[in-house]
N, C-alpha and C positions, 0 to 999 in steps of 0.2 A: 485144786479148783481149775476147772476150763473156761477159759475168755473165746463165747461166740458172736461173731460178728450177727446184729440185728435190723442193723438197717443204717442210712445214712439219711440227712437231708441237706439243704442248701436256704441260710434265712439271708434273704439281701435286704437291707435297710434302705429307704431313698430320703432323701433331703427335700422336706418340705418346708423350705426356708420363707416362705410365705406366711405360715402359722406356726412356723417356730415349733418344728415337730419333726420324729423320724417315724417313715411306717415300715413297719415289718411285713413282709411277704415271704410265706416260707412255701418252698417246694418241698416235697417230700418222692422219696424212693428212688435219690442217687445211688450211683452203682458203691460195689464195695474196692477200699483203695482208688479212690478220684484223685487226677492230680489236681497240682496247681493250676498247671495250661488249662486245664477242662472247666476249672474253677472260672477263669480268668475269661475264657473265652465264654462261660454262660454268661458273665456278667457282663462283658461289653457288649453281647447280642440284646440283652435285658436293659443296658443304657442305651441304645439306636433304637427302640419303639417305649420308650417309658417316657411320660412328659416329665419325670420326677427326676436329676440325678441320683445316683449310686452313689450313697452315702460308705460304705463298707457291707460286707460280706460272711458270712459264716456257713463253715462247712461242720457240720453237728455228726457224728458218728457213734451211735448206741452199739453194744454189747450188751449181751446177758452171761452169767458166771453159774456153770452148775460144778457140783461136785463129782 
């Protein structure tokens, strides 16, 4: 079996401590193999214009497997 890389995305969760809730916002069509830094750095740029903070972070990376 072959493991192909299909795509990546990025789901940032923000703290809506107001209504006592997290909202998910997902990007979709990171590159393949993202670091950490790049991780790190979208997310502080996404905490300086969100009125929400960054609750945590997920870097989500699909494969598909053929034979």
């Amino acid at each position: 079996m072959e493991k192909e890389w299909s795509g990546s995305k990025v789901d940032v969760f923000l703290d809506d401590a107001e209504n006592d809730k997290l909202i998910r916002r997902s990007f979709a069509g990171a590159d393949h193999l993202v670091s950490d830094g790049q991780v790190t750095a979208f997310t502080q740029a996404l905490d300086t214009v969100s009125e929400l903070p960054v609750s945590h972070v997920l870097l989500i990376e699909e494969y598909r497997y053929s034979i």
